[in-house]
C-alpha positions in Angstrom: -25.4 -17.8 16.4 -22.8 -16.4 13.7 -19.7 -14.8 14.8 -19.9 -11.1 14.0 -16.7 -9.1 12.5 -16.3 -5.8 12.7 -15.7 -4.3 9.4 -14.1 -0.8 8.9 -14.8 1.4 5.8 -15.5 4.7 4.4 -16.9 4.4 1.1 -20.4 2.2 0.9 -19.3 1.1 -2.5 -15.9 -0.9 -1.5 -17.7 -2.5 1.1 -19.6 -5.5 -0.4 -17.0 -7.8 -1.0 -15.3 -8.0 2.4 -18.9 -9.0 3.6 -19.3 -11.5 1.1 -16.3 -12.9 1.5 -17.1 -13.0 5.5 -20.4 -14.6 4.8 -18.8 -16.8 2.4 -17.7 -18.9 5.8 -20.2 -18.0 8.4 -19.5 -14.6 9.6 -21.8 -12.0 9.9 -20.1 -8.5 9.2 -20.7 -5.8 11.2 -20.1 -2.2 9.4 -18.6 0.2 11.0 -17.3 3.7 9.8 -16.5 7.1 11.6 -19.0 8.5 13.6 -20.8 4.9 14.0 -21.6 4.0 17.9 -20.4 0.4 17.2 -17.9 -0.9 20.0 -16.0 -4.1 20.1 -18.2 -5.3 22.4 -20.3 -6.0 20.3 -18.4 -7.6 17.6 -16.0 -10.9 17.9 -13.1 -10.1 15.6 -12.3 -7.1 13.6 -11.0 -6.9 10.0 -9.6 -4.0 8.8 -10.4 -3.2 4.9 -8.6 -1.5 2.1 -8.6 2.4 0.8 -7.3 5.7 0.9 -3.6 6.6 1.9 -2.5 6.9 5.8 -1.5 10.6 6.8 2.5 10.4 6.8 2.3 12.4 9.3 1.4 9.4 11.8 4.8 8.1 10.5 6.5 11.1 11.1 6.9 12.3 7.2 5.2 14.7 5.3 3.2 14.0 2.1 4.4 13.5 -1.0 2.7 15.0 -4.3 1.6 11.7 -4.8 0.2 10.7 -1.6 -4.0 11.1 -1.6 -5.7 13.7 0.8 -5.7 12.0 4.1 -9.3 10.8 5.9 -7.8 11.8 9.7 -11.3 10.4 11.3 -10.9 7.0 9.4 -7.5 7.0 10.9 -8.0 7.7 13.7 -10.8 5.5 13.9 -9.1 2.6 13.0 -6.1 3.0 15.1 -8.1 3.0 18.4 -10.4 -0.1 17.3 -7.0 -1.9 16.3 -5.4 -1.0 20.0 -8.1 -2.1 21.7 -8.5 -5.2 19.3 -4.3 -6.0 20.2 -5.2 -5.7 23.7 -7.9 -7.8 23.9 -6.1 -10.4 21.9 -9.2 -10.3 19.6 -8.7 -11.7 15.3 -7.5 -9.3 13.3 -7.6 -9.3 9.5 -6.0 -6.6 7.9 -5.9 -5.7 4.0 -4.5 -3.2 2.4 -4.6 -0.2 3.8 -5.6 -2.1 6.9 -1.5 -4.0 6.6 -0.4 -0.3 6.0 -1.8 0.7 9.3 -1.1 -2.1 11.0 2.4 -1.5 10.5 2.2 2.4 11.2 0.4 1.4 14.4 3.6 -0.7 15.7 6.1 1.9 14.4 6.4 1.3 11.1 7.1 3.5 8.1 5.9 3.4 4.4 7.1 4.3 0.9 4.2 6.9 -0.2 4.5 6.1 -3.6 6.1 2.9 -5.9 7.1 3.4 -9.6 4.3 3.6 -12.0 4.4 0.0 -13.1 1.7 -3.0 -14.1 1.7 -4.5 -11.0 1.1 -1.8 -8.7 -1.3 0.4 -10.7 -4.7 1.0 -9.5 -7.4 -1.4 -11.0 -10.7 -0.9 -10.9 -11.4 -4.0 -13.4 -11.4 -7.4 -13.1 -10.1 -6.9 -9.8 -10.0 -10.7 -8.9 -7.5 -11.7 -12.0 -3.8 -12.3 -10.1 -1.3 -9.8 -10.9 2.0 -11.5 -9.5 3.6 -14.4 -7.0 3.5 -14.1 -3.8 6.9 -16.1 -2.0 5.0 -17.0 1.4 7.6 -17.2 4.2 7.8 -20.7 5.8 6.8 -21.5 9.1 4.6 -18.5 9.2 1.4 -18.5 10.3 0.3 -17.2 6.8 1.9 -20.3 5.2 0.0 -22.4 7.6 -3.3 -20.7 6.4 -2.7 -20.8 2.9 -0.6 -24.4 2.8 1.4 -22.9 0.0 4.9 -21.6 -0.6 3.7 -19.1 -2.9 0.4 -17.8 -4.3 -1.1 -15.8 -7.0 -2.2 -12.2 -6.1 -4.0 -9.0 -7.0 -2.4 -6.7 -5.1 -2.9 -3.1 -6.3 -1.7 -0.4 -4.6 1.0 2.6 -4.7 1.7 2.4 -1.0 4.2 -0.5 0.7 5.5 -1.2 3.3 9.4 0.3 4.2 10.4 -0.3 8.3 8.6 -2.8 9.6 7.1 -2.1 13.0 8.5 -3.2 16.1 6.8 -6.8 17.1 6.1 -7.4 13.3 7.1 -10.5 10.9 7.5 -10.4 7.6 5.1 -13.4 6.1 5.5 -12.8 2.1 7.6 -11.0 -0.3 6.9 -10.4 -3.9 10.0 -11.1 -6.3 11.1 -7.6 -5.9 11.7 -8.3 -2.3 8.3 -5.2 -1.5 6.6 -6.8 2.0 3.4 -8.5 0.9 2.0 -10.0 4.2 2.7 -9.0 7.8 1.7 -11.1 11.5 2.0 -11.3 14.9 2.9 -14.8 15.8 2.2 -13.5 20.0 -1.3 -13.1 19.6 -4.2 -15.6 18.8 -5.1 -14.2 15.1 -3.5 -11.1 13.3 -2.3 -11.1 9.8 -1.8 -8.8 7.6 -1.8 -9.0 3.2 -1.4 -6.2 1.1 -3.7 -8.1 -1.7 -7.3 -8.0 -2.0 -8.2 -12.1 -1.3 -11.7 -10.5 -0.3 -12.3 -10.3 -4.8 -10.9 -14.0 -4.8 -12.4 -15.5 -2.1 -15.4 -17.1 -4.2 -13.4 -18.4 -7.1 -9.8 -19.3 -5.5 -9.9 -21.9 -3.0 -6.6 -20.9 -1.4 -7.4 -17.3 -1.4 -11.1 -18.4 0.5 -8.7 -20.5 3.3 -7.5 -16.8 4.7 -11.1 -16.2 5.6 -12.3 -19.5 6.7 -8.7 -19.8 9.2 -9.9 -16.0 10.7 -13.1 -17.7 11.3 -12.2 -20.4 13.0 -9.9 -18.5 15.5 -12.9 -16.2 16.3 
């Protein structure tokens, strides 16, 4: 029987291509959004996916005009499946938003908005072209899972990462030094990448190695 991954959403739409890219290396995803009576019982891993902005206020600041209207029972949804998923030791794969709240979760704090440039713009097409370099930091667990020292991305986002959470290591910076890819090297699987490999994984090989390495720890 296929390991089963619990995948976290809100919107149907942005769903799809985590499953693929679970399927993709033998995992069957199992959706679950707020309100759903899906435990981690019933699930052997738990990847956390991308969307809307965090609250600030679970990092202690108050919005900024630029920050979106927060979904408090996604939050709070995901925060308690990611406790109980650190205390279990159970995989974790966090993207996105899912790095963001990682972060938050261990006492970390965000920038709520970059500069309006290229690379961190929203884009909504051909969302698995690269966007920038990725410097992978060595002897990290990420750099062991991608067996690169840097790779190609398609990050897009207006959110980053600022204090890094207590417990946290930093696994990739961009050029401009913004946090990229976050772990915990104490527990079995969790890492963290603030790109979408999910829109990569069927056409880049390395992107499709993230996947298949949060498989085999499952």
């Amino acid at each position: 029987m296929n390991k089963r991954v619990g995948v976290t959403f809100s919107k149907e739409d942005r769903v799809k291509p985590y499953e693929e890219a679970l399927r993709l290396v033998g995992v069957e995803p199992v959706r679950i959004s707020p309100g759903d009576n899906i435990g981690l019982d019933q699930v052997d891993g738990l990847l956390l996916t991308g969307g809307t902005d965090l609250n600030p206020a679970l990092y202690g600041q108050p919005p900024r005009p630029e920050t979106e209207a927060p979904d408090d029972p996604r939050d709070a949804m995901e925060s308690a499946l990611l406790r109980q998923a650190l205390d279990r030791d159970m995989p974790v794969l966090a993207i996105c938003r899912g790095l963001q709240l990682l972060n938050v979760a261990h006492g970390g704090t965000l920038v709520q908005h970059l500069p309006n440039t290229p690379k961190h713009e929203r884009r909504d097409t051909e969302r698995r072209d690269p966007v920038h370099e990725v410097v992978i930091a060595p002897g990290s667990r990420l750099a062991g899972v991608l067996e690169r020292e840097t790779a190609a991305v398609n990050s897009r986002h207006h959110q980053a990462v600022d204090r890094v959470g207590a417990g946290l290591s930093v696994a990739g910076r961009d050029e401009e030094g913004l946090v990229e890819a976050l772990e915990r090297s104490d527990k079995r699987f969790v890492v963290a990448v603030q790109w979408h490999p999910e829109d990569q994984a069927s056409s880049d090989p390395v992107q499709r190695r993230l996947f298949q390495k949060f498989a085999q720890s499952l």
